[in-house]
N, C-alpha and C positions, 0 to 999 in steps of 0.2 A: 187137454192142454197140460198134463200132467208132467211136469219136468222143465217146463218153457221160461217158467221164473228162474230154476238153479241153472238153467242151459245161459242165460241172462247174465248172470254174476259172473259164469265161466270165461263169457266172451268178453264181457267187459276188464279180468283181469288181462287178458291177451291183448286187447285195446291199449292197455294203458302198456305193458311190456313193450309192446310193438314200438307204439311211441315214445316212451322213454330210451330205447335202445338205435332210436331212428331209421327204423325200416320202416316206418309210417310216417305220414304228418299231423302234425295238430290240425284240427277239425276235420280229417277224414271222414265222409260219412257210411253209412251202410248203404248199397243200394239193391232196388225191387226191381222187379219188371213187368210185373202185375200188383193190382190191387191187395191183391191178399196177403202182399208185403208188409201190410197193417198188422199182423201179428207178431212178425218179425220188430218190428216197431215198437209194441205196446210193451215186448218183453226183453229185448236185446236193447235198441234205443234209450226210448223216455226216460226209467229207467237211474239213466246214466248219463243224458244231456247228450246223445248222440244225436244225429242229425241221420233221417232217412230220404234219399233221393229216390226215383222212377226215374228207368232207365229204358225208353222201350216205345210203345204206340201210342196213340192216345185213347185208341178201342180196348184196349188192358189192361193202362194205369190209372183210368179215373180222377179223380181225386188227386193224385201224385201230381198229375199236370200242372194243377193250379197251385199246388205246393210248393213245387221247385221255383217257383219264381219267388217266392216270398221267403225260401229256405236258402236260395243261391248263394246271397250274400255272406253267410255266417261259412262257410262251408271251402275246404280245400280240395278240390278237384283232383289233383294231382293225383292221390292216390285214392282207393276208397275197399269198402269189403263189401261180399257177396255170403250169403250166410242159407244155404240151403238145406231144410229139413228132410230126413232120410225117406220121409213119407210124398216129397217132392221129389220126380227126378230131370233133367237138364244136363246140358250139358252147357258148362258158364260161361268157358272160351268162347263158345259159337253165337252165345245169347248177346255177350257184351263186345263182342266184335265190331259195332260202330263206334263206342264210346271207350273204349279201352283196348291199349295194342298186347298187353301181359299178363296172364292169372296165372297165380302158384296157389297151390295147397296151403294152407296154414297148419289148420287142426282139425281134429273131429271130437266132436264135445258128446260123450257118451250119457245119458242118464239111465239108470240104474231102479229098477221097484221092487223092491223084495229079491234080490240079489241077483236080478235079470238083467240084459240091457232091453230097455224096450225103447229108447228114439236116438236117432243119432243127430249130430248139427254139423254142416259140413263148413268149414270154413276159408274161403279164398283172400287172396290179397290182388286188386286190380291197379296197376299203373300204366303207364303210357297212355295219359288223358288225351283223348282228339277235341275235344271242346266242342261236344256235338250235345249239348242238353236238350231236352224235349220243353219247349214251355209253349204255357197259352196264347194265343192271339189277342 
């Protein structure tokens, strides 16, 4: 996990740029599409009082399922991010295509160890919300 706390701080200045420049909203959240979004969460999110949604199945998000319900309320759909490590690959457009009709590139948050780059963080911006959230029964 080596770089995931500075990857953290990076996105979070871009978080706050975004919104204060209003290409984002206040309380946009970050979203997952599997469980293992929990890392993106522990390091990108918490954090910085970001809010992460699961966007996706309920056999993939786990946990995320029961989350969003209880997360929904704080949270502005309208827009959101997608934050994929270089060690992950996807394609976002295709992933979030029931829940969002737009993704753009944002950044790519380089970390650096001993003057190498050794991870990268890919950074999207999702609008055109369809108000299709996954939650529990």
């Amino acid at each position: 996990m080596n770089g995931w706390s500075e990857a953290g701080e990076k996105f979070a200045e871009i978080y706050r740029k975004e919104i204060s420049s209003g290409r984002m909203l206040p309380a946009s959240p970050v979203v997952c599409y599997k469980w293992w979004g929990s890392h993106i969460e522990y390091y990108f999110c918490r954090p910085f009082k970001i809010q992460m949604i699961g966007l996706g199945v309920m056999n993939d998000l786990h946990q995320y399922v029961w989350l969003n319900k209880k997360r929904s309320a704080k949270i502005n759909f309208t827009t959101a991010y997608c934050i994929v490590p270089s060690d992950e690959n996807y394609k976002v457009n295709k992933q979030y295509i029931n829940f969002y009709s737009k993704v753009d590139s944002v950044a790519v948050i380089e970390i650096f160890r001993n003057h190498a780059s050794t991870h990268n963080f890919y950074v999207y911006r999702l609008t055109g919300w369809k108000n299709n959230l996954p939650l529990s029964k």
